[in-house]
ZAMARGU-4260 file (C-alpha; in steps of 0.2 Angstrom, whole numbers, plus 5000, padded with zeros to 4 digits):
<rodrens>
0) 5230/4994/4975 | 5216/4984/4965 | 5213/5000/4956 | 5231/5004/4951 | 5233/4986/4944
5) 5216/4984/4934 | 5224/5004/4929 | 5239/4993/4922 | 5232/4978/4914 | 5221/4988/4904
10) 5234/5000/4899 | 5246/4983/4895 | 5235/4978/4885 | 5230/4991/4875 | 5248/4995/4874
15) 5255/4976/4868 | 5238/4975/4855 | 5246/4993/4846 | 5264/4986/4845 | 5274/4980/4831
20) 5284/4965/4835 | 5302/4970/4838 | 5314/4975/4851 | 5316/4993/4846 | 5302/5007/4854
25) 5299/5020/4842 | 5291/5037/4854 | 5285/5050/4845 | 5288/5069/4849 | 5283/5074/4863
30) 5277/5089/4854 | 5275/5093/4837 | 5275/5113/4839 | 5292/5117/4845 | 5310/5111/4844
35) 5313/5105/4863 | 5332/5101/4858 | 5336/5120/4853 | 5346/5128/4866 | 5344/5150/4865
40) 5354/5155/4880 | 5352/5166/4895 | 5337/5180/4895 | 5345/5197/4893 | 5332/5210/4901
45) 5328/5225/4890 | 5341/5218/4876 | 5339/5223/4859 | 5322/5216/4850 | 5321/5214/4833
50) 5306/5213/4827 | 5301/5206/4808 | 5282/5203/4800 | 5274/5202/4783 | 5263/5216/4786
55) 5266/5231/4798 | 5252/5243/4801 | 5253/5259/4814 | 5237/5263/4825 | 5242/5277/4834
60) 5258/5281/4844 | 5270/5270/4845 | 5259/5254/4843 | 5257/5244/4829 | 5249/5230/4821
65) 5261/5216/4814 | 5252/5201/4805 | 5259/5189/4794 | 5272/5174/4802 | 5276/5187/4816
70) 5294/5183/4824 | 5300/5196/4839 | 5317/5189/4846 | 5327/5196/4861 | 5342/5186/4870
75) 5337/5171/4876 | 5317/5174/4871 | 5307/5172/4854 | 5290/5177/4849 | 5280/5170/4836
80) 5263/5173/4830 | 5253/5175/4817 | 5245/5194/4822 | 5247/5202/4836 | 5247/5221/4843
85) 5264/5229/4849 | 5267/5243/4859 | 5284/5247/4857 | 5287/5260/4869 | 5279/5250/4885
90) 5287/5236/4877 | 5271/5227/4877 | 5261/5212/4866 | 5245/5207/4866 | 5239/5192/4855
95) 5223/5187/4852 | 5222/5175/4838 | 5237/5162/4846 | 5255/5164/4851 | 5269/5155/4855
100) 5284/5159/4867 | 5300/5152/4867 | 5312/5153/4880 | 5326/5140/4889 | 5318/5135/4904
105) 5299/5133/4895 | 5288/5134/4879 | 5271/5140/4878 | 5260/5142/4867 | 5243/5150/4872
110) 5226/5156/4863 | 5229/5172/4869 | 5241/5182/4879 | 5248/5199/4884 | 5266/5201/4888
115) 5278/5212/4894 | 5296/5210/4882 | 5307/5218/4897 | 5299/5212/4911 | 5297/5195/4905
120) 5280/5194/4913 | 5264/5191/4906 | 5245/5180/4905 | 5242/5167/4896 | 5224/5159/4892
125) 5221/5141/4883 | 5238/5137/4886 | 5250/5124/4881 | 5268/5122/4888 | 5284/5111/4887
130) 5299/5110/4901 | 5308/5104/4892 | 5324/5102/4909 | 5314/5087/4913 | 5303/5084/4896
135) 5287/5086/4902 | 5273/5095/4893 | 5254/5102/4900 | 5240/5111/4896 | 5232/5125/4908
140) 5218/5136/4908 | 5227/5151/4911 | 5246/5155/4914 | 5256/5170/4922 | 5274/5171/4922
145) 5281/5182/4935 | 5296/5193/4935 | 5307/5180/4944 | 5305/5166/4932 | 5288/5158/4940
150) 5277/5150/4931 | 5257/5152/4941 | 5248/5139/4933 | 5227/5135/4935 | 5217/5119/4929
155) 5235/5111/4925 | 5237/5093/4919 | 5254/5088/4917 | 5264/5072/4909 | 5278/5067/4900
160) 5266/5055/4887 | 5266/5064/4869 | 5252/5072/4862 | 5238/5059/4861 | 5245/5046/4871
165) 5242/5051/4886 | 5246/5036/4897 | 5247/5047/4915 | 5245/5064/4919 | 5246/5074/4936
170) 5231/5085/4936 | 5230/5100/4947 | 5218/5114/4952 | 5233/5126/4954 | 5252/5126/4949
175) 5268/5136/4954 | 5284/5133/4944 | 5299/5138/4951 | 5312/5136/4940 | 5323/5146/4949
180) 5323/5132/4962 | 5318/5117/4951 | 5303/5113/4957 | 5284/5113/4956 | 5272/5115/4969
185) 5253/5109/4966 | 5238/5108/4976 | 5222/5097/4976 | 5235/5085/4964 | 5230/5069/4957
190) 5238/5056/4946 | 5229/5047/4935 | 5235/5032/4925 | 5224/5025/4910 | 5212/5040/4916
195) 5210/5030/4934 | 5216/5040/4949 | 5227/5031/4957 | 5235/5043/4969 | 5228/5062/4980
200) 5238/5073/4988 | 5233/5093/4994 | 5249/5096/4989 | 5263/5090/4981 | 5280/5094/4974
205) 5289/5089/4962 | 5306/5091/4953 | 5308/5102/4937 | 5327/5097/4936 | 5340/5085/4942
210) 5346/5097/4959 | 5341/5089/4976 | 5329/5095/4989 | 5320/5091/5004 | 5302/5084/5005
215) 5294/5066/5002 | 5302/5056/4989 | 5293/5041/4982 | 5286/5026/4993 | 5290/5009/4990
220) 5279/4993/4991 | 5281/4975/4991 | 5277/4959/5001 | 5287/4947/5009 | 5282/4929/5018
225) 5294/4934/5031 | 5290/4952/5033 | 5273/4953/5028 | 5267/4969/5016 | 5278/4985/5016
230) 5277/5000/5015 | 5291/5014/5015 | 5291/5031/5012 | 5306/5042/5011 | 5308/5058/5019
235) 5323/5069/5011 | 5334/5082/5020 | 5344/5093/5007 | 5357/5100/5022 | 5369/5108/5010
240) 5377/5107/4994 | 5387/5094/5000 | 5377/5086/5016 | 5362/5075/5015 | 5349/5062/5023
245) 5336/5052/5019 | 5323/5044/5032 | 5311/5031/5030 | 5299/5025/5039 | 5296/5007/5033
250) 5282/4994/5038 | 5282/4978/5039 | 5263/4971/5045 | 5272/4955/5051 | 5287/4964/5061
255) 5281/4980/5065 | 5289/4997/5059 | 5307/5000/5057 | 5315/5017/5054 | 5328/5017/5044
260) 5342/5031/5038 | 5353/5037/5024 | 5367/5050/5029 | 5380/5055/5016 | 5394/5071/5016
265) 5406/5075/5003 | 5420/5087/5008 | 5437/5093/4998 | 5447/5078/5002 | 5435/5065/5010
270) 5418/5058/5007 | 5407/5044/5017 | 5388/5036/5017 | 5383/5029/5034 | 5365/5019/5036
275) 5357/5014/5050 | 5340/5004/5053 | 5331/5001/5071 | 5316/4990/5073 | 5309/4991/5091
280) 5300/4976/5097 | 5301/4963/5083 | 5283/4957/5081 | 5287/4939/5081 | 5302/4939/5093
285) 5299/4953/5105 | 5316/4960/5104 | 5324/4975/5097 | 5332/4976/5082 | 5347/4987/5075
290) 5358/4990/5061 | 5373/5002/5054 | 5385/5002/5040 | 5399/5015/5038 | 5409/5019/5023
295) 5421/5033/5023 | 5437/5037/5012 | 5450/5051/5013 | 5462/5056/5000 | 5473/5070/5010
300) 5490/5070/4997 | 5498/5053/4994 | 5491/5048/5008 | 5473/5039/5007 | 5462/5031/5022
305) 5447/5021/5019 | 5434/5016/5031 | 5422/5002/5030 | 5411/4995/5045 | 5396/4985/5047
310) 5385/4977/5063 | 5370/4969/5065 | 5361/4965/5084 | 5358/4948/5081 | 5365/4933/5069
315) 5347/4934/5062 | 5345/4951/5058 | 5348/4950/5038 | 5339/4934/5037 | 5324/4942/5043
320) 5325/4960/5037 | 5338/4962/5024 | 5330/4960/5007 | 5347/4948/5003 | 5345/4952/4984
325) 5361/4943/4980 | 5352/4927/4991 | 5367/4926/5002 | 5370/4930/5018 | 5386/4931/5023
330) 5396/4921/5037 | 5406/4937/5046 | 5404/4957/5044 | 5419/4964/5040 | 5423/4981/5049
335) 5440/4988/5043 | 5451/5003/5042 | 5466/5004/5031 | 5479/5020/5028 | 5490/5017/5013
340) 5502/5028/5003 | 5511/5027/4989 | 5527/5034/4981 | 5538/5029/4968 | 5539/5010/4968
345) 5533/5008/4986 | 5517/5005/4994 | 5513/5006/5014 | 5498/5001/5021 | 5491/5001/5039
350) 5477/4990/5042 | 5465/4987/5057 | 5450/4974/5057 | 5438/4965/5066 | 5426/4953/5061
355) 5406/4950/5068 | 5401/4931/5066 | 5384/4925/5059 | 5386/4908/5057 | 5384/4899/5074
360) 5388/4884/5068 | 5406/4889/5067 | 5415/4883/5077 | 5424/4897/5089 | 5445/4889/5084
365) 5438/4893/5068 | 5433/4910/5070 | 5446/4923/5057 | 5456/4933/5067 | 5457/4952/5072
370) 5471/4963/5066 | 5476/4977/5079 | 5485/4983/5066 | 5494/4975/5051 | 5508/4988/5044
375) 5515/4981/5029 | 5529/4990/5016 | 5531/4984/5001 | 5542/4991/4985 | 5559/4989/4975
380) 5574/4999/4972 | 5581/4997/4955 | 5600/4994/4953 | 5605/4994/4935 | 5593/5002/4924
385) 5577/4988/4922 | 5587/4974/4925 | 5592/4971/4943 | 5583/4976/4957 | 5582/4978/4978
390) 5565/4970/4984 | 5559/4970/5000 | 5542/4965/5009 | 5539/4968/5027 | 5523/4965/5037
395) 5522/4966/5056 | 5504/4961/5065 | 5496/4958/5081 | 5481/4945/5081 | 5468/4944/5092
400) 5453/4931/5098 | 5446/4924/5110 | 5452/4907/5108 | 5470/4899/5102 | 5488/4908/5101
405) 5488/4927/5100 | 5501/4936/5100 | 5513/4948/5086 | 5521/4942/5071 | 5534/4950/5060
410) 5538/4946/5040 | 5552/4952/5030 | 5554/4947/5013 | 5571/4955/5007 | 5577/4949/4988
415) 5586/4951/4971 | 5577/4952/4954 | 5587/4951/4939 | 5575/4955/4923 | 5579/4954/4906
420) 5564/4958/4891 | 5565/4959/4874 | 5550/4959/4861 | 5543/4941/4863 | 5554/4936/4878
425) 5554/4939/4896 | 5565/4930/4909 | 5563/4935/4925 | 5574/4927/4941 | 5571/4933/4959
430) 5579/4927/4976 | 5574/4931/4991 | 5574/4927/5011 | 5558/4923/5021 | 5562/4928/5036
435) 5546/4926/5051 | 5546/4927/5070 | 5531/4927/5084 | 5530/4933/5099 | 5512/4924/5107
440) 5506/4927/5123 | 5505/4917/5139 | 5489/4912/5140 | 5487/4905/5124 | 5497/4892/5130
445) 5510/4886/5114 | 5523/4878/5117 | 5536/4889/5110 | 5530/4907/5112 | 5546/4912/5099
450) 5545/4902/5086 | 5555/4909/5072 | 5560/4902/5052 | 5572/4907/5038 | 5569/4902/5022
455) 5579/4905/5007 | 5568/4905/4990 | 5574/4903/4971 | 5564/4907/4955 | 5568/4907/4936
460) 5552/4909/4926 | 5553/4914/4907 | 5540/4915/4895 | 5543/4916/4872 | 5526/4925/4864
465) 5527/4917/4845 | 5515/4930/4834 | 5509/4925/4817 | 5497/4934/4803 | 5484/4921/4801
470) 5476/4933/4785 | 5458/4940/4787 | 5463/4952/4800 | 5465/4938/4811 | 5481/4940/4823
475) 5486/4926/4832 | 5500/4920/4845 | 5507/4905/4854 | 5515/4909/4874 | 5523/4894/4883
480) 5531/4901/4898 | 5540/4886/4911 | 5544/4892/4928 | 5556/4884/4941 | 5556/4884/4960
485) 5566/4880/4972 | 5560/4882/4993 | 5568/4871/5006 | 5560/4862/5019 | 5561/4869/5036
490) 5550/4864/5051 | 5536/4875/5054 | 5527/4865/5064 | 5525/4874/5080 | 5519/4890/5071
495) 5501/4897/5074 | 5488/4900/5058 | 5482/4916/5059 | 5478/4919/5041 | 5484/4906/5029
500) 5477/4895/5018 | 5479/4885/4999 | 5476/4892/4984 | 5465/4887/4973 | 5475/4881/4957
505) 5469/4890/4939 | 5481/4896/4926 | 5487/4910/4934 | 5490/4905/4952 | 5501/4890/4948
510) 5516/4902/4943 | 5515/4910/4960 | 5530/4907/4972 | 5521/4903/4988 | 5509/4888/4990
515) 5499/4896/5002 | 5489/4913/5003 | 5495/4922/5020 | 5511/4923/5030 | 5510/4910/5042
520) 5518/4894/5031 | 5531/4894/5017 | 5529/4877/5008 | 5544/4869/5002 | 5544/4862/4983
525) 5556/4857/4970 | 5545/4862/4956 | 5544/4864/4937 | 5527/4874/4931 | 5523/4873/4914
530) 5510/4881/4904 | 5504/4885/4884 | 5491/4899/4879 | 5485/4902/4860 | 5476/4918/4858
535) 5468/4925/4841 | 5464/4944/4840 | 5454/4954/4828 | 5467/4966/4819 | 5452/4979/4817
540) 5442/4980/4833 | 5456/4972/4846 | 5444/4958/4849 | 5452/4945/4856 | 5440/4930/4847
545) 5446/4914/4858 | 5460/4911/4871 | 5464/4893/4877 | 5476/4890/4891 | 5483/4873/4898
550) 5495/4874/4914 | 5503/4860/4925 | 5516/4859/4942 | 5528/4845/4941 | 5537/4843/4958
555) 5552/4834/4959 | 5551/4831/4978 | 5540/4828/4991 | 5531/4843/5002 | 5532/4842/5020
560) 5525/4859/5024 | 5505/4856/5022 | 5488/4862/5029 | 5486/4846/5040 | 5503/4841/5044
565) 5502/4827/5032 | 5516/4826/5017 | 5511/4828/4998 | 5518/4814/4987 | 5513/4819/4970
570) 5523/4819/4956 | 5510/4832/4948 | 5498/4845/4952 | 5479/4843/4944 | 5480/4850/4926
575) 5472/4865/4926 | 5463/4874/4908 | 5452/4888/4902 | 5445/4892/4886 | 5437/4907/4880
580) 5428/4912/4865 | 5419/4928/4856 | 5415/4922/4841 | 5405/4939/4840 | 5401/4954/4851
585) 5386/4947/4857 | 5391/4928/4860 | 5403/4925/4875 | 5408/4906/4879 | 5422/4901/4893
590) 5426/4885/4902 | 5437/4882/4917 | 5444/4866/4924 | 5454/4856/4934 | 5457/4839/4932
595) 5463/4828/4947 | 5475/4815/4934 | 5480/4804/4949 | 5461/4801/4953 | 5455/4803/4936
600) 5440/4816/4939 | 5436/4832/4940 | 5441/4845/4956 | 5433/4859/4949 | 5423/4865/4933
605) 5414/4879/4927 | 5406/4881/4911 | 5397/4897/4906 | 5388/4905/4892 | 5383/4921/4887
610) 5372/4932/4874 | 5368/4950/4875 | 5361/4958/4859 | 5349/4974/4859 | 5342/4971/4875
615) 5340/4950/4872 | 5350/4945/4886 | 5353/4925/4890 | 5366/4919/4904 | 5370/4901/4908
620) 5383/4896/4921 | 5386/4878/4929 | 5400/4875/4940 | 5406/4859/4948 | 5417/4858/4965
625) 5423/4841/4969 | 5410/4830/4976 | 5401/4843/4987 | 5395/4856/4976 | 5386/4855/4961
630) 5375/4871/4956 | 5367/4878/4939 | 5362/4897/4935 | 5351/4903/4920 | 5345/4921/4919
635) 5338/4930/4905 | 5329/4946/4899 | 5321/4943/4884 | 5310/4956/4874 | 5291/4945/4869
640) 5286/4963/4860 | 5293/4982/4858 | 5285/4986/4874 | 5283/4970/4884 | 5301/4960/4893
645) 5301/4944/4902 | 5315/4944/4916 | 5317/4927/4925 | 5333/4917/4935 | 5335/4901/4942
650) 5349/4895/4953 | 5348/4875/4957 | 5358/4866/4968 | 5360/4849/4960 | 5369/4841/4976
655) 5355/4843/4988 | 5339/4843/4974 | 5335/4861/4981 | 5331/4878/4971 | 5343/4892/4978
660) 5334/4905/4970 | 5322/4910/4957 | 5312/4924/4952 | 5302/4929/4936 | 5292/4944/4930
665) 5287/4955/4916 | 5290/4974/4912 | 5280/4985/4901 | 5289/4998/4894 | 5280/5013/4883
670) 5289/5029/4879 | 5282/5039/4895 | 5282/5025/4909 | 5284/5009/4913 | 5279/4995/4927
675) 5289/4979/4930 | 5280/4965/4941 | 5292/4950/4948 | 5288/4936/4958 | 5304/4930/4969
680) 5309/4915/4981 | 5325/4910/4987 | 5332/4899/5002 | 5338/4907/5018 | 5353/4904/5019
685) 5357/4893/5032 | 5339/4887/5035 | 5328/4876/5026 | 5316/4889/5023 | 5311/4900/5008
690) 5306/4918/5006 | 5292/4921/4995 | 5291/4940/4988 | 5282/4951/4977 | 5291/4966/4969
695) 5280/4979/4960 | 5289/4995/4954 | 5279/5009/4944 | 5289/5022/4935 | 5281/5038/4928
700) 5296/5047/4916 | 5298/5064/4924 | 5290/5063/4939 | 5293/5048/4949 | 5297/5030/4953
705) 5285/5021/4965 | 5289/5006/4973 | 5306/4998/4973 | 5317/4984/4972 | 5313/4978/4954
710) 5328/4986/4945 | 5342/4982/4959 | 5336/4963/4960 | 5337/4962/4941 | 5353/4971/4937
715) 5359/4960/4953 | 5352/4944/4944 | 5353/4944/4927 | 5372/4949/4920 | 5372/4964/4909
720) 5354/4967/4913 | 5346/4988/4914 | 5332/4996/4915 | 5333/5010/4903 | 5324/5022/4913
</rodrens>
């Protein structure tokens, strides 16, 4: 390791004291002898040869001496030198004075060389070559291509670095290409990086295209405070085309060694990942230690089933062993399984799902809910044309926990929509019946295990766009749309929650027709919503270069049906508001808010800020959440010269004077490989501890990526953010 990192500073340097200022990398060619871009198709054995020279001269039967900007060309094959010897009836060259061959799968160019033209074979000495599938380029000692297609290379160095820039090379006492399968094979291989070895193997193999294979894929490395220093090496299985696994032993010098799996399939009609991870006797707790995760989806006609679980063995399992790279943990694994069609207008959709709790300080009467299943049908049936229309929403549902009611409950939802749209108006009137019954079990003890409602609902909500030419291509509107709301009250008290809450009000949740997410309450309003949007659009790119919104409720009676029990007197809902702006395409500015009139303060806020120009990348968010929750998020990727970028993010916690998160770190990028060092810290969730890691990732174009973690933190931390490579 000391050597790899004095290897990189010296090359860091040397590389930022040759840059220009700017955030634009100029790479030279990796060659300047061949086109690598031009494409001559498939090789054509004993095809037609055409042959043209400045000078030909006969020596004796059927061979000749061409000389002269020599070109012999077949399908898919081209010769060019400046003298050579042919035998035209063995279909043989021999070069002496330099030659250069030019085919799809490589270039060469060589001191000397005999080769066969219908075979395709032939020796190479003092050689030079390009593949250019993965654009990589060597020099050899000598060469022979065989009759298959294999290159057989000696005193090889290899690298995708241009001429004379030679950052890394892999350097080998003897080579095999095998184009035929995409990969290279070397013995006594070494990588060298600013002329340092920093890596030996015996043998090695390496990719000469994009196809999979089995073998040893990059290891990984990195250090944790709560892990100790890793290491992980992958170990690929190419089952079939369309079958794989990876397995990886991984390290952890302050838990001990965990393997860890990767299996995915992908059929006709179906495809699925499923991981796994098994640590035996933690180091520090002396327990085992286990994880899965399951995906699967199934498209078989209109039908479609998709398939997502997850378990850990303990409530501490990611805290301790999941690198959390989004630094949160969440309080319940979801596993899940949900069939769905749909047809015409309709939409079915079976669900079962369970939950696993992390959080023990959750207390267990508000643990969520199992579903064993859910079936729900929703669709319309049009009656005249566009205008009028049979709805109907049905859900039935049996919940399941260990503590409060349990039982069934059934949903139907049957209306009327009347519709009427013209350009710049849309009215659109619906009434329905919400119609819910239970049946709950014994032993959860309710009082009414039947409990049952009937509640009629009435809607009218139309909306006017006014559109203007505001000149300079500037395109403009004005949308007021008012909705009213009727719902009656009716008692609902004896009814259990099983998956209802509030919604949280922003423009587009105050035009909805329930107050609550979920099935379990209907809340009854008289209510008036009114809203105003002003939009401005580009007329020649369809940007949209602002959009403000302002939306209110007005109730004109009293809610009885509430979360606590407790009654709602306001005359008003908080005002709610969001502004947007793209003044350009690299400047992004948005606002949210509600404000609480009848207290005179703020619910909720968010303010953000964006810029993303040519790799110079700055995001800034702060959000507000009544009195508990105040928090601030900076991230940036920033471009100090054409090869060196600073990353960094901070996420601060204003309520409790605590940093959530942070990290920072540099990458060097030059044309043939890159490194990115970044430093990270960030608060376990739940605990009043931080984890403090190193991420060092070194990427070699061409040939491979070592170490990890770097690019999935960033792209995760910093919006907009890649890595280029």
């Amino acid at each position: 390791m000391p050597r790899l990192l004095t290897s990189l500073w010296i090359l860091i340097l040397a590389g930022a004291a040759a840059a220009d200022e700017g955030p634009v990398l100029a790479c030279p060619a990796l060659v300047d002898w061949t086109d690598t871009s031009e494409v001559l198709g498939p090789v054509e054995e004993r095809g037609r040869t055409v042959v043209d020279a400045g000078q030909i001269t006969a020596v004796r039967d059927g061979v000749s001496e061409l000389s002269g900007s020599v070109l012999i060309e077949q399908a898919g094959r081209r010769i060019e030198a400046e003298r050579l010897s042919w035998d035209e009836p063995a279909a043989e060259v021999r070069a002496e004075e330099g030659i250069t061959l030019i085919q799809d799968s490589m270039r060469i160019r060589a001191d000397r060389a005999d080769y066969d033209l219908d075979a395709g074979t032939g020796s190479f000495e003092g050689t030079e070559f390009v593949v250019p599938s993965r654009a990589l380029r060597g020099v050899a000692d000598s060469m022979n291509l065989q009759a298959n297609g294999d290159s057989r290379l000696e005193g090889v160095l290899i690298t995708s670095c241009a001429e004379g820039h030679e950052a890394w090379a892999l350097i080998s006492s003897d080579l095999e290409l095998d184009h035929e399968a995409g990969v290279g094979r070397g013995h006594n291989v070494r990588v060298e990086l600013g002329g340092v070895p920093i890596f030996y193997s015996p043998y090695l193999t390496f990719p000469l295209d994009g196809r999979r294979r089995s073998g040893l894929l990059a290891p990984s490395f990195g250090s944790s405070s709560r892990r100790g220093t890793e290491f992980s090496q992958p170990v690929y299985w190419n089952i079939a085309p369309n079958m794989d696994a990876t397995f990886t032993p991984h390290n952890m010098t302050a838990r001990g060694t965990a393997l860890e799996g990767e299996f995915r399939y992908l059929g006709r009609r179906d495809r699925g990942r499923i991981e796994f991870a098994y640590l035996r006797n933690d180091a520090q707790l002396g327990i085992d230690r286990a994880a899965y995760l399951w995906n699967h989806h199934l498209r078989a006609g209109d039908w479609r089933l998709d398939v997502a679980a997850r378990h850990v063995s303990d409530r501490d399992y990611l805290v301790d062993l999941s690198d959390s790279l989004d630094g949160v943990t969440p309080a319940h694994l979801r596993r899940n399984a949900t069939l769905s069609r749909h047809w015409d207008d309709w939409r079915f959709t079976g669900v079962i799902e369970s939950w696993q709790t992390l959080d023990a300080t959750i207390a267990t009467d508000d643990l969520p809910y199992r579903r064993v299943p859910e079936l729900t049908l929703v669709g319309s049936h049009p009656l005249h044309g566009d205008d009028f229309a049979l709805l109907l929403s049905a859900d039935a549902a049996w919940f399941d926990r260990s503590t409060g009611p349990i039982g069934a409950r059934l949903d139907l939802t049957p209306g009327l929509r009347w519709r009427y749209q013209r350009p710049g108006v849309s009215v659109t009137s619906i009434l329905d019946l919400r119609y819910t019954a239970y049946q709950l079990t014994a032993d959860a003890n309710p009082v009414d295990r039947s409990p049952s409602r009937a509640v009629p609902r009435f809607s009218l909500d139309g909306r006017l766009i006014y559109e203007r030419d505001a000149g300079d291509g500037v395109h403009q509107t004005l949308e007021p749309r008012i909705m009213f709301l009727h719902v009656p009250y009716v008692d609902q008290t004896d009814h259990p929650i099983f998956d209802t809450a509030a919604y949280t009000l922003d423009p587009y949740t105050i035009f909805r027709r329930d107050r609550f997410v979920g099935r379990d309450l209907v809340g009854d309003t008289d209510q008036v919503t009114i809203a105003l949007s002003h939009r401005s659009f580009d007329d020649r790119s369809g940007r949209e270069r602002y959009a403000v919104t302002l939306g209110q409720v007005f109730y004109l009676s009293d809610r009885q049906v509430t979360e606590t029990g407790i009654p709602e007197t306001e005359a008003s809902s908080s005002m709610v508001a969001e502004f947007t702006t793209q003044p350009t395409t690299d400047w992004r500015f948005s606002v949210s808010a509600e404000w609480d009139d009848r207290r005179g303060e703020l619910a909720r806020a968010a303010v953000g800020l964006r810029y993303n120009h040519e790799g110079r990348i700055v995001n800034l968010r702060h959000r507000v959440l009544g009195a508990t929750t105040e928090q601030s998020d900076a991230s940036f990727s920033w471009p100090l010269t054409r090869r060196i970028n600073a990353v960094g993010r901070l996420n601060y916690d204003h309520e409790r004077n605590r940093t959530l998160e942070r990290f920072a770190g540099l990458e060097y990028r030059d044309c043939c490989w890159a490194v990115r060092v970044v430093a990270r810290s960030y608060l376990v969730p739940g605990t009043n501890q931080t984890d403090d890691s190193i991420f060092l990732q070194l990427v070699l174009d061409g040939l491979a990526s070592l170490g990890g973690g770097t690019d999935e933190l960033l792209s995760r931390g910093i919006l907009g953010y890649s890595t280029g490579d």
